[in-house]
C-alpha positions as CSV (number, residue, x, y, z in Angstrom):
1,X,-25.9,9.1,20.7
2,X,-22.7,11.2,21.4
3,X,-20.4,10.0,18.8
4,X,-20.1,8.5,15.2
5,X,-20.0,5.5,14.4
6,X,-16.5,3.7,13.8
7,X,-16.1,0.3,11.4
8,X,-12.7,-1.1,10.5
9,X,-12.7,-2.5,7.4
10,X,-11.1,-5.3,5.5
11,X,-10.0,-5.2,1.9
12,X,-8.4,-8.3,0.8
13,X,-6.7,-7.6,-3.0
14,X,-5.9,-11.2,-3.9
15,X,-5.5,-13.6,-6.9
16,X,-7.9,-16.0,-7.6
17,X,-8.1,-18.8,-10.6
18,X,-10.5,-19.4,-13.5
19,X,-12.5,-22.6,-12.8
20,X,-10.7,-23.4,-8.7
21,X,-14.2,-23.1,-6.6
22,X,-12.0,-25.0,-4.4
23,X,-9.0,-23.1,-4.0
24,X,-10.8,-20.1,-4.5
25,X,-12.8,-20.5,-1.4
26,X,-9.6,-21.5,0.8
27,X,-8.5,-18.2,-0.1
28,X,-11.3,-16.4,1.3
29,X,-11.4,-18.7,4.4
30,X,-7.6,-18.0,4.7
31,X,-7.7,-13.7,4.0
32,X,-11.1,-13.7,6.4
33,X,-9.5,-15.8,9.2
34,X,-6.4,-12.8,8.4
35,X,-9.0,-9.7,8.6
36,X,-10.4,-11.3,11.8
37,X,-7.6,-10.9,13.5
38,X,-6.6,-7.7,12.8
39,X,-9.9,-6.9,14.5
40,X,-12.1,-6.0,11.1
41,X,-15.6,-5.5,11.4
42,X,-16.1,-5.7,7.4
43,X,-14.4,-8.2,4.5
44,X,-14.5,-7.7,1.3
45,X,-13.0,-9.4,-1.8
46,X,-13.2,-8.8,-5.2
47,X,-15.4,-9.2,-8.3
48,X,-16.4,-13.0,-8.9
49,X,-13.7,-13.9,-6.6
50,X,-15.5,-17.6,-5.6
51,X,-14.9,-18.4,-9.7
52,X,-11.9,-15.9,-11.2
53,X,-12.1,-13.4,-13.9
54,X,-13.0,-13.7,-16.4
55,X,-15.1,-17.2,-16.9
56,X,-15.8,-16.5,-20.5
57,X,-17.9,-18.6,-21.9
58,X,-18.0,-20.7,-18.8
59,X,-20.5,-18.4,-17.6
60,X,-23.1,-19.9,-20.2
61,X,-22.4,-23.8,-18.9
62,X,-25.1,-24.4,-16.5
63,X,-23.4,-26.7,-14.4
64,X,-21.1,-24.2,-13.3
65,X,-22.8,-21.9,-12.2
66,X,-24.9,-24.4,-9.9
67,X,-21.6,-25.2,-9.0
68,X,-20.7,-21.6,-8.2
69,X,-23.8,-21.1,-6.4
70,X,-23.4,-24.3,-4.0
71,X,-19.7,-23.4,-3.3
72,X,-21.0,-19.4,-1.9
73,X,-23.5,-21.4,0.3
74,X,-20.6,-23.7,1.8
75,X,-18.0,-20.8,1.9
76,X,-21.4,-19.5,4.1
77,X,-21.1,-22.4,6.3
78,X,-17.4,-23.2,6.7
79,X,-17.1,-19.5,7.9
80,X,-19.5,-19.7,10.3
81,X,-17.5,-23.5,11.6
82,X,-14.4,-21.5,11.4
83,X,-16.2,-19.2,14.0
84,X,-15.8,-16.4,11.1
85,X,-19.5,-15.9,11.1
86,X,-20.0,-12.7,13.4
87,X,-18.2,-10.9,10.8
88,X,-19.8,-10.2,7.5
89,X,-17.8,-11.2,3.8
90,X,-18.7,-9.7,0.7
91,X,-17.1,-11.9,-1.7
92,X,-18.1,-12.3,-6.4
93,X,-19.7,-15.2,-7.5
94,X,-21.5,-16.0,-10.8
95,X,-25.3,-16.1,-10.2
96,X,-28.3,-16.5,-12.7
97,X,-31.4,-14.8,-12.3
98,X,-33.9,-16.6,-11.0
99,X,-36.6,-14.1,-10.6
100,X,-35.8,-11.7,-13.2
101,X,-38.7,-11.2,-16.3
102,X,-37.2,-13.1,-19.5
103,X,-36.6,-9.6,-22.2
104,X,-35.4,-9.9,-25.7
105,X,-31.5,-11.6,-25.6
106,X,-32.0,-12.0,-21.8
107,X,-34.3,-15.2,-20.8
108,X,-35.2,-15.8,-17.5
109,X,-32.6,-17.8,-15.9
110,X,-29.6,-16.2,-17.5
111,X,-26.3,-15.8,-15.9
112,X,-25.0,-12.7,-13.9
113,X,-21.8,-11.1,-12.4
114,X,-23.0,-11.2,-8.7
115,X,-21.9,-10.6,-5.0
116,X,-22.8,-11.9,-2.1
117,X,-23.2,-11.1,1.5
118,X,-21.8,-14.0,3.8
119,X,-22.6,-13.8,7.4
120,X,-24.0,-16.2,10.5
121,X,-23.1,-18.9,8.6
122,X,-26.1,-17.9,5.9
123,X,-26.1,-15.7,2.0
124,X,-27.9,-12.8,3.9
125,X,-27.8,-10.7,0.5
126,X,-27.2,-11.2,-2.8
127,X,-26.8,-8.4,-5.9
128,X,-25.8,-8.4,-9.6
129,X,-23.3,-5.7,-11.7
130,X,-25.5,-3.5,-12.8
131,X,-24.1,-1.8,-15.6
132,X,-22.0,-4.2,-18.1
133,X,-19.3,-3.6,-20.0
134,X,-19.0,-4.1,-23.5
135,X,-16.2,-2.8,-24.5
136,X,-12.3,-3.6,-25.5
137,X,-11.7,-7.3,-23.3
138,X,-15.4,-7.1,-21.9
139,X,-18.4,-8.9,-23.3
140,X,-20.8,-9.1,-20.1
141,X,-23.5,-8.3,-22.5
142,X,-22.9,-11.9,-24.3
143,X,-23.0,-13.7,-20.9
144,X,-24.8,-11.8,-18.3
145,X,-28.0,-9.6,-17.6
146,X,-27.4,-6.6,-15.0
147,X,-28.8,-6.2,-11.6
148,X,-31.5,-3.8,-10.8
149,X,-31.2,-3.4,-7.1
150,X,-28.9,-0.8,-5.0
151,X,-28.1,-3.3,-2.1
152,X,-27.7,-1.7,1.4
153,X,-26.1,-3.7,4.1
154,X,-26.2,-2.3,7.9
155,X,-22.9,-2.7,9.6
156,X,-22.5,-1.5,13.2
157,X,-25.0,1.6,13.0
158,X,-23.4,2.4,9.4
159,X,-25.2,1.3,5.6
160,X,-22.7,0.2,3.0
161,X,-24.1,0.5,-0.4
162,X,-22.6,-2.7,-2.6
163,X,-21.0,-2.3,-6.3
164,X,-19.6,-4.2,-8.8
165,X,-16.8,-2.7,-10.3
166,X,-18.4,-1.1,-13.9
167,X,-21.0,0.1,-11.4
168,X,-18.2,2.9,-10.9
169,X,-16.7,3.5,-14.3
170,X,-19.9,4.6,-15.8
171,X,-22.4,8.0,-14.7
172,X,-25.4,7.1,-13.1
173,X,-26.8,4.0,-11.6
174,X,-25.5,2.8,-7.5
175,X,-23.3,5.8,-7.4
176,X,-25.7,8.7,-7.3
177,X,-28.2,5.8,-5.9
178,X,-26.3,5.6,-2.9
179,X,-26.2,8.9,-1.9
180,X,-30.2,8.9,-2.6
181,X,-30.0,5.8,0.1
182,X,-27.7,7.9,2.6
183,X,-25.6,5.5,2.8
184,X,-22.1,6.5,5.1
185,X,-19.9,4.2,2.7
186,X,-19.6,3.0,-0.7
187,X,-17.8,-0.2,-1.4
188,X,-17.0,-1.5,-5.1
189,X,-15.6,-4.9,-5.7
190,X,-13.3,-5.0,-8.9
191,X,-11.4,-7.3,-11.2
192,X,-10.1,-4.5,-13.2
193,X,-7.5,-5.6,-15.7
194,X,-4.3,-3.5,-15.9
195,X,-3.7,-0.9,-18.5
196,X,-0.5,1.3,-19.0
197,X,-1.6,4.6,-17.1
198,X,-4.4,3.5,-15.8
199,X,-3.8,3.9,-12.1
200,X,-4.3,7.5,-12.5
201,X,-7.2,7.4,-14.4
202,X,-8.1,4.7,-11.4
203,X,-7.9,7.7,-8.6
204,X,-9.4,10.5,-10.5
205,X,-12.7,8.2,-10.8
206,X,-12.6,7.1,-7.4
207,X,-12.5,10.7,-6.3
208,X,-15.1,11.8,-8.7
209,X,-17.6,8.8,-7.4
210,X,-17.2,9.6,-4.1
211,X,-18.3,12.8,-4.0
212,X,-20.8,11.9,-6.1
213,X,-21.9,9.5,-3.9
214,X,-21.4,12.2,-1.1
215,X,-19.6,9.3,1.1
216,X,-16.3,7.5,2.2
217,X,-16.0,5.1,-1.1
218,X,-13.6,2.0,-0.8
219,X,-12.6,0.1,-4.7
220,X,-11.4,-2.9,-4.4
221,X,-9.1,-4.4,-6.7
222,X,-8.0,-7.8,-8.0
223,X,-4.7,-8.6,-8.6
224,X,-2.4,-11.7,-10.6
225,X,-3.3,-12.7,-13.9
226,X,-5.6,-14.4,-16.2
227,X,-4.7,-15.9,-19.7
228,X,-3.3,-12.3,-21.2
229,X,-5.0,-9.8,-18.6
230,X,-3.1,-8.6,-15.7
231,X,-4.5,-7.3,-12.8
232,X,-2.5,-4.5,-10.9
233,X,-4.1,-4.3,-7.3
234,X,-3.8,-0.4,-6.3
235,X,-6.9,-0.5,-4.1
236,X,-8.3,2.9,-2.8
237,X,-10.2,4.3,-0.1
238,X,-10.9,7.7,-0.5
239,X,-13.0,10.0,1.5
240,X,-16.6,11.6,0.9
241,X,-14.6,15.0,0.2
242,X,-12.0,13.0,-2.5
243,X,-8.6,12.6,-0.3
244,X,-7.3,9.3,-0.7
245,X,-7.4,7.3,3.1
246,X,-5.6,4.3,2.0
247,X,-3.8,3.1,-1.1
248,X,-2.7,-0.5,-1.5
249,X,0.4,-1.4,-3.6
250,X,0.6,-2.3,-6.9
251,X,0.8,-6.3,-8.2
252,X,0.8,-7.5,-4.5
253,X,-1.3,-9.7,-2.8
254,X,-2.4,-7.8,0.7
255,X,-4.9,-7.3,3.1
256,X,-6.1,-3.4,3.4
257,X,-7.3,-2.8,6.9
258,X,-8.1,0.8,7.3
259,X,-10.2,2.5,10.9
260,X,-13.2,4.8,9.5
261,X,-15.4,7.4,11.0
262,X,-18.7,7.0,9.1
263,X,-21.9,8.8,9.2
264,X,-24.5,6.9,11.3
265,X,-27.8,5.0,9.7
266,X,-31.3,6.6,9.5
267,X,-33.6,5.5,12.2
268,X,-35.5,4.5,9.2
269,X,-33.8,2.0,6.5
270,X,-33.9,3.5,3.1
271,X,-36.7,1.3,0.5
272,X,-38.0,2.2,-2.8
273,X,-36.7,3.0,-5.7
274,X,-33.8,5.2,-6.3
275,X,-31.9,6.7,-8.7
276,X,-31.9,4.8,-12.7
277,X,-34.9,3.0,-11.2
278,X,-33.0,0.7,-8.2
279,X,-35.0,-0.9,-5.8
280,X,-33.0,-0.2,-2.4
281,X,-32.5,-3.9,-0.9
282,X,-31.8,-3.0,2.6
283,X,-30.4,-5.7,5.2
284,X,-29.3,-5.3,9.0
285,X,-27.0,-7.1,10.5
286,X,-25.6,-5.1,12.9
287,X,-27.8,-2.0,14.0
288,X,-26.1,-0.7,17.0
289,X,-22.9,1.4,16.5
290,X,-19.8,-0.1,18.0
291,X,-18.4,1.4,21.5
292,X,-16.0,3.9,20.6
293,X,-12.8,2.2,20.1
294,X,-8.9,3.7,19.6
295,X,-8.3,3.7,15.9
296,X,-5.1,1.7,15.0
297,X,-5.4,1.4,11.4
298,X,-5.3,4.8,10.0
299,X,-4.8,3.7,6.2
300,X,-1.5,4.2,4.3
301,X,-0.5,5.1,0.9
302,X,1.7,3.0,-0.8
303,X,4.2,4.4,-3.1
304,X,3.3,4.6,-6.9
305,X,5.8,2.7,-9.3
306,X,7.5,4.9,-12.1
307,X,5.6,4.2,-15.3
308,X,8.7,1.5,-17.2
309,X,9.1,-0.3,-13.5
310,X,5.1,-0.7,-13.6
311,X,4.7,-2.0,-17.2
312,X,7.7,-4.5,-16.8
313,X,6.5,-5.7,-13.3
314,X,3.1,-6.4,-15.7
315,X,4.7,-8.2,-18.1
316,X,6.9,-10.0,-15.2
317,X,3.0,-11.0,-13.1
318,X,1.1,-12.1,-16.6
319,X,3.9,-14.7,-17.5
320,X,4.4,-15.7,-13.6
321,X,0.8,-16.4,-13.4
322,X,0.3,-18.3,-16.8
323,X,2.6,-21.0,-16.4
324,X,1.8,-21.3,-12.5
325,X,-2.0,-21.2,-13.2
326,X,-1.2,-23.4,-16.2
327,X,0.8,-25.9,-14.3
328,X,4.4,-25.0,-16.2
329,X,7.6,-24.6,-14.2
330,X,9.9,-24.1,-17.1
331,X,10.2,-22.4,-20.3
332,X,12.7,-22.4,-23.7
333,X,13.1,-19.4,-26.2
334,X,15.3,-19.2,-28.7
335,X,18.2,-16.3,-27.8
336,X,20.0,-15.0,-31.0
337,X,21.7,-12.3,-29.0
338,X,18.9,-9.4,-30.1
339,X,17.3,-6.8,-27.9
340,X,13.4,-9.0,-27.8
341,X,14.8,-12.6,-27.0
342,X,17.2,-10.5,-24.2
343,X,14.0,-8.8,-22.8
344,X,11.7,-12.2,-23.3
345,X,14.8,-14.1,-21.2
346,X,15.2,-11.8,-18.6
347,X,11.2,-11.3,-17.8
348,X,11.4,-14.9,-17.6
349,X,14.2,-15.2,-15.2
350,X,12.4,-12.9,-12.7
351,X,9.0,-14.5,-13.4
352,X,9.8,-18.1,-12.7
353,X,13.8,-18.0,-11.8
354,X,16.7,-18.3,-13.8
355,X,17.2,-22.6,-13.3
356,X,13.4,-22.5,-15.1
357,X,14.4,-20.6,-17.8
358,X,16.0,-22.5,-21.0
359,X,17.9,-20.4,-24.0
360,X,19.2,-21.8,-27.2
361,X,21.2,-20.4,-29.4
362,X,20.7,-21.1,-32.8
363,X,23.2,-19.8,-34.9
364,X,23.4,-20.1,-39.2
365,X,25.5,-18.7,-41.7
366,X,24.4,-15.5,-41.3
367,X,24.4,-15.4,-37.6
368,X,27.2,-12.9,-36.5
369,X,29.9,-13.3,-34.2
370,X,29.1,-11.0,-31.9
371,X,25.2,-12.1,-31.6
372,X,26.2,-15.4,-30.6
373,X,28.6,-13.8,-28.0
374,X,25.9,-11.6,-26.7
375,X,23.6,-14.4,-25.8
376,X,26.2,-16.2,-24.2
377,X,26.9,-13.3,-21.9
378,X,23.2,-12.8,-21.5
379,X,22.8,-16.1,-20.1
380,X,26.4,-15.7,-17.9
381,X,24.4,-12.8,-16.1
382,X,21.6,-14.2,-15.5
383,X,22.3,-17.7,-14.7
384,X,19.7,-19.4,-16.6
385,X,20.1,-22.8,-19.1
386,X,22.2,-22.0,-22.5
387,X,23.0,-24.4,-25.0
388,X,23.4,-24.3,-28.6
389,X,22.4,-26.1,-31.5
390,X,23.7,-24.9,-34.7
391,X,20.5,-25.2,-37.4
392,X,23.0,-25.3,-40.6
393,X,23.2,-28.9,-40.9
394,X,19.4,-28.8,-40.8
395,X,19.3,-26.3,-43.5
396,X,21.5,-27.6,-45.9
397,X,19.3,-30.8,-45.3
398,X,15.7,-29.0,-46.3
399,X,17.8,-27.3,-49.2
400,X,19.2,-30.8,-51.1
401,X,15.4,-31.4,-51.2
402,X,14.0,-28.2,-52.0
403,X,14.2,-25.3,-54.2
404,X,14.4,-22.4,-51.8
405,X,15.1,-19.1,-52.7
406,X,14.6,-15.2,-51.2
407,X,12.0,-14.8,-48.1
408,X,11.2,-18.6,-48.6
409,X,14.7,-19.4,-47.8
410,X,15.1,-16.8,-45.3
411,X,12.1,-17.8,-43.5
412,X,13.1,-21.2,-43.8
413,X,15.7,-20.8,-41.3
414,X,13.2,-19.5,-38.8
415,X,10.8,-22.5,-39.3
416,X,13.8,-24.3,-38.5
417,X,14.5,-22.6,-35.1
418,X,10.4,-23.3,-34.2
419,X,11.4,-26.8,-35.1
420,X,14.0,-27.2,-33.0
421,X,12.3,-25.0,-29.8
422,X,8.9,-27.1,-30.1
423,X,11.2,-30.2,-30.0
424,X,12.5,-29.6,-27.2
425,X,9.6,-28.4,-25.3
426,X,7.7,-31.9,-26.3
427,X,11.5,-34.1,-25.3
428,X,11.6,-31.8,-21.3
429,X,8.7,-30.4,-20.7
430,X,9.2,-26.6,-21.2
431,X,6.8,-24.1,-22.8
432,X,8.0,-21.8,-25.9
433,X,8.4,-18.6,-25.3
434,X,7.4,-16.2,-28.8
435,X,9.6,-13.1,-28.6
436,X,7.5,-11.4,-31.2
437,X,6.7,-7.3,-30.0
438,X,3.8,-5.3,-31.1
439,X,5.5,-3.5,-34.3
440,X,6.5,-6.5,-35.4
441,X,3.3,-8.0,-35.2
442,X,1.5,-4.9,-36.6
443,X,3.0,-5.3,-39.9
444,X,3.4,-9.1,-40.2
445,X,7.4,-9.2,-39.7
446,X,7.5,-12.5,-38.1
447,X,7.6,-15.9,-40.1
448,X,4.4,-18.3,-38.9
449,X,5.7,-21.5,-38.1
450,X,8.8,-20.0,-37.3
451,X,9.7,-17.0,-34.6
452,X,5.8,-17.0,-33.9
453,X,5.6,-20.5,-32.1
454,X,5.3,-20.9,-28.7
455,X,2.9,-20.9,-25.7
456,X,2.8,-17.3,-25.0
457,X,4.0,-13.9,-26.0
458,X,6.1,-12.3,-22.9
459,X,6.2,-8.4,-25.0
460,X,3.6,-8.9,-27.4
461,X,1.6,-6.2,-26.4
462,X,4.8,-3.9,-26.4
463,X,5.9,-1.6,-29.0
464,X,9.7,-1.9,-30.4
465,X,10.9,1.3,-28.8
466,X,9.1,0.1,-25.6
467,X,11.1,-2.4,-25.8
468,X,14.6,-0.6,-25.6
469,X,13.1,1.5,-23.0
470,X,12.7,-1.5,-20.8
471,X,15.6,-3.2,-21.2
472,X,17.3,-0.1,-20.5
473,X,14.7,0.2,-17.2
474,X,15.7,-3.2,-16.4
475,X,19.6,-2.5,-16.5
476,X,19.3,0.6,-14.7
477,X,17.1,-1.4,-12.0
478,X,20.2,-4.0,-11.4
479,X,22.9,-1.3,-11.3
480,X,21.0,0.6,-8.5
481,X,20.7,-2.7,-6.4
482,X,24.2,-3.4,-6.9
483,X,24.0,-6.5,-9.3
484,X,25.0,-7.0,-13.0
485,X,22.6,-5.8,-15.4
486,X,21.4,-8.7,-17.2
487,X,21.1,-7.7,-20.7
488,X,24.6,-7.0,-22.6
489,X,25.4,-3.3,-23.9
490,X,25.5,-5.0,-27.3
491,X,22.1,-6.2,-27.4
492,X,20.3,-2.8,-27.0
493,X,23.0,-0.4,-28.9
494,X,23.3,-2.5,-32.1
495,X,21.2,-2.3,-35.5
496,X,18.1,-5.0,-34.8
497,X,18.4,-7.4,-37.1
498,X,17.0,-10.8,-37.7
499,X,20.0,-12.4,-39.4
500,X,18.7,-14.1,-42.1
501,X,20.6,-13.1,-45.2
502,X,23.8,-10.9,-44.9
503,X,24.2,-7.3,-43.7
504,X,20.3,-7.3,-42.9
505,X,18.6,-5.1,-40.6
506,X,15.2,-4.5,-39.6
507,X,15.1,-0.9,-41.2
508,X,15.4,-2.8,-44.8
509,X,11.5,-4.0,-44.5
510,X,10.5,-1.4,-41.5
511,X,10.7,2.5,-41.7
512,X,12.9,3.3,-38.3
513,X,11.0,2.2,-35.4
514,X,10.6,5.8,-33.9
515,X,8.7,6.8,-36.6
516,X,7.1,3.1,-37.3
517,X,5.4,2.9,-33.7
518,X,4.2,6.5,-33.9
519,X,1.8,5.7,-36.8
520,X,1.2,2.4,-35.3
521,X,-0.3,4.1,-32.1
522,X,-2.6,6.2,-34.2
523,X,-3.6,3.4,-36.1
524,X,-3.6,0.4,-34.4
525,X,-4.5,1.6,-30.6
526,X,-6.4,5.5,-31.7
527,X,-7.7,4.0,-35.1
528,X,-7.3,6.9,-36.9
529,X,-7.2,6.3,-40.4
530,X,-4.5,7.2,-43.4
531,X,-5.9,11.1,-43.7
532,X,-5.9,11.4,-39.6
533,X,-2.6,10.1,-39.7
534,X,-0.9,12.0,-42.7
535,X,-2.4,15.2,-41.1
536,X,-0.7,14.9,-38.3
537,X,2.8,15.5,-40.5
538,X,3.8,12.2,-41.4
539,X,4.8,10.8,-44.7
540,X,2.0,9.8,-46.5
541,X,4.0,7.1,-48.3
542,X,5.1,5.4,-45.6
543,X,1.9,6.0,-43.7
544,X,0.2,4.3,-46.9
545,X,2.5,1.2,-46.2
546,X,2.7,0.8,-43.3
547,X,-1.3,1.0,-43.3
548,X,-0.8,-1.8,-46.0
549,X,1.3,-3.7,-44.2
550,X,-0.6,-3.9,-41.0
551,X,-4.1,-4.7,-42.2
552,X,-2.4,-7.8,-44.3
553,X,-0.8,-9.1,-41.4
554,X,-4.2,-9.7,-39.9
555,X,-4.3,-13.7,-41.0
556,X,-0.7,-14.4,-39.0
557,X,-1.9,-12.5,-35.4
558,X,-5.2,-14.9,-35.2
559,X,-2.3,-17.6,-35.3
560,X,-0.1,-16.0,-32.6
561,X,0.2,-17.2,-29.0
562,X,-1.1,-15.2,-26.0
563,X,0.6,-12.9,-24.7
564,X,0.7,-10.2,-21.8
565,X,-2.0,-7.0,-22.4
566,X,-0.2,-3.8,-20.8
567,X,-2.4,-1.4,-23.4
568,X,-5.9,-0.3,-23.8
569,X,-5.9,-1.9,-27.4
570,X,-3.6,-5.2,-27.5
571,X,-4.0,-7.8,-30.4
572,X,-6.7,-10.3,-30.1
573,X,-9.9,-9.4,-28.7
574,X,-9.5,-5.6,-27.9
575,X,-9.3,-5.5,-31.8
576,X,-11.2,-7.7,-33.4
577,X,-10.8,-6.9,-37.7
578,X,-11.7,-9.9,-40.6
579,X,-8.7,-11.4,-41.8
580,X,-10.9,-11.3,-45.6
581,X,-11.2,-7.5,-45.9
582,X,-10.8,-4.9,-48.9
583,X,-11.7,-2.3,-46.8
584,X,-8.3,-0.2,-47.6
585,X,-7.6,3.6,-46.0
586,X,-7.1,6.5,-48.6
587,X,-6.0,9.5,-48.6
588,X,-8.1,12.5,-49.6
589,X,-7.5,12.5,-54.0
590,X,-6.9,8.9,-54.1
591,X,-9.3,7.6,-57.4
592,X,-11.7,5.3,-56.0
């Protein structure tokens, strides 16, 4: 044999849906019937594809998984009637494991994050993730019981070792197995959830891996969204020496078809067992190399967005997806003319359209002039629903029958505005939009009942000055296209303030938000404690209480609404603290 072996290969980074075996599978049917066209000799899909990511606790329900398994078997044979057989899928499915020894926590039978080989109308290979995670979002461990085979699939003269996505994050396991196996390319399917900076961290490991796996390594990605996880594409083929041969764009469906030259099979198929104990699970479908063709698909790298364009167009994608996924067309917020119902109202227009998107302006006797003015001219810009509906009558209503006075009258006002949102969401149809951001919800400044209702949380996962910066982002965005910005001057330059008694401002309850988010970082996403904190040079006052603050707010973010995750440590199950807790930081000296 005179020349190496060539294999176009198919990477389809698509969106799938939680539960839709159905719709799920036309998807595949659709992207293969694509990938066949463009002449590919290989397609993949990624992680547990055939079901979404994640199932949750769907995963221990034992009628869906047999439903999971039945629907790979007919993907199997609608490919092959679609005369898609010839080429072989890789597509993620939730298994169980059959024939795997019942261990302590694990019995025989349990579910597992699994792949499958599709090809001549027949499951030619199955294989589970072998290393779980169990960290931050991630509880495989709860649900699933790895895989302990490296499975090797002969394509055209060339063996593809198989992965699951955690396979790569962690040392050890398929990685250095595959290079044990010889295999000429590594392919890892993934549903990795988005993370601020995490598309660097994404290339440096696939570079790492691949020369660790001493081959041509292809990751896979998801993209869309799922309940608060957003999944960012940026797919990546990289070579055995680490130089990136394609890179797909990022929060876009596509189809990656790349031309490799790949180091030709063994006479003899690998077997045994390999490295972390893997039994090599070696299948041929196709032992001949291909006649050497003209590559036309010689891999591209699509352009990288700045880091404020890529955690908006997140926020932008997890909203998008839950009200499509959802079945919602339309949401309300309440817009009082501040910087966080601006940012909430513009995500919203670009996520589902400015004639989805309902705004109300609420205004009471404390509500300024120029707030109400603002969201007017907010929702002049951007075209979406305005109305107003004055909550003084209302007010004056609750306070003939009750004795209000201080935060419980201020907060009354806000339970008032919930009231009147949640009203009309029940009388049209819309879902509530909760403008809360991550400072905010850090140290309990939101009113339950009140700003905090609502279906989801557009910026909840964003810090305050995060904030500014994107509403900045997004005006600078418009003025470089040509168009209005969206958000008024006003809104981003003025004191925040939630107008419930006069002259207020955030700063009266809040140290200034610069300093505020900095210790909020450390504590909330690094968790280092008071002394770590105070070291570091801030005030240990106002580290002390804002400490305080945060780990009594605990009790109103269980009772907060979804909302998008753009950071390695977002509210809800990335932290997980008891709401009943006297564990309280000190500093060194404190008396005990």
């Amino acid at each position: 044999m005179g020349f190496v072996p060539q294999l176009r290969l198919a990477l389809n980074q698509i969106d799938s849906t939680v539960g839709d075996l159905e719709g799920n599978a036309e998807a595949v049917l659709r992207w293969t019937r694509h990938s066949a066209g463009q002449g590919a000799h290989l397609v993949a899909f990624p992680e547990m594809m055939l079901t979404g990511y994640p199932v949750e606790d769907l995963a221990l329900r034992g009628s869906f998984v047999d439903a999971s398994r039945a629907a790979l078997r007919t993907l199997a044979r609608r490919l092959a009637d679609e005369d898609l057989g010839d080429v072989p899928v890789v597509v993620g499915y939730l298994d169980r494991a059959e024939h795997v020894r019942a261990t302590l926590g694990s019995p025989a039978g349990a579910p597992q994050n699994a792949a499958a080989v599709l090809h001549g109308g027949e499951v030619v290979l199955t294989f589970a993730k072998h290393h779980l995670p169990n960290y931050g979002v991630f509880d495989e461990f709860r649900y699933f019981v790895p895989g302990r085979s490296l499975p090797v699939v002969r394509v055209h003269g060339v063996d593809v070792a198989l992965a699951i996505c955690e396979d790569l994050w962690q040392s050890g396991g398929r990685v250095p197995a595959a290079r044990d196996a010889g295999a000429g390319l590594l392919l890892s399917v993934n549903a990795s959830p988005y993370e601020r900076d995490k598309d660097d961290t994404r290339l440096d490991l696939v570079r790492r891996r691949a020369q660790e796996a001493g081959c041509t390594t292809a990751y896979l990605a998801m993209t869309g969204g799922q309940d608060e996880l957003v999944f960012d594409g940026d797919s990546i083929v990289v070579g055995a020496d680490g130089e990136v041969v394609a890179r797909a764009p990022q929060f876009e469906e596509c189809c990656v078809v790349v031309d490799l030259e790949l180091p030709a099979a063994a006479a003899e198929p690998p077997s045994g067992t390999v490295d972390d104990g893997l039994t090599v699970e070696h299948v041929v479908l196709s032992g001949d190399p291909l006649p050497p063709y003209e590559p036309e698909a010689a891999g591209t790298e699509a352009p990288r967005m700045e880091d404020d364009e890529e955690i908006y167009t997140a926020l932008v994608v997890g909203l998008r997806a839950y009200a499509a996924k959802n079945g919602f067309r339309s949401v309300v917020l309440g817009l009082s003319g501040g910087i966080d119902s601006a940012l909430c109202a513009v995500i919203a227009c670009d996520a589902l359209g400015p004639g989805n998107v309902n705004a109300v302006s609420m205004p009471s006797r404390y509500s300024s002039q120029h707030s109400k003015d603002d969201a007017a001219e907010l929702a002049r810009r951007t075209g979406l629903s305005f109305r107003t509906v004055p909550i003084g009558p209302m007010f004056d209503a609750f306070m003939k029958n009750l004795e209000l006075t201080g935060v419980a009258e201020e907060n009354l006002q806000s339970r008032l505005r919930g009231v009147t949102l949640m009203g009309i969401s029940n009388q049209e149809g819309h879902i509530v939009l909760a403008p809360g951001n991550k400072s905010e919800l850090a140290c309990g400044y939101s009113t339950l009942y009140g700003d905090s209702v609502g279906a989801y949380g557009p910026i909840k996962d964003v810090y305050k000055t995060n904030v500014f910066r994107l509403a900045k982002w997004r005006n600078r965005a418009a003025a470089e296209r040509g168009e209005t910005p969206p958000i008024p001057e006003n809104s981003i330059a003025k004191p925040p303030s939630a107008e419930l008694r006069p002259g207020q401002v955030d700063t009266d309850s809040l140290p200034d938000y610069d300093v505020l988010d900095r210790i909020l970082k450390l504590y909330v996403d690094g968790d280092v404690g008071l002394e770590g904190i105070v070291a570091r040079g801030f005030d240990p006052e106002v580290v002390g209480r804002v400490l305080r603050m945060t780990d009594a707010a605990e009790y109103k973010r269980r009772q907060y609404p979804p909302g998008t995750k753009i950071s390695a440590k977002g509210f809800g199950k990335d932290r997980r603290l008891p709401i009943t807790n006297r564990w309280r930081e000190k500093a060194d000296g404190d008396a005990d």
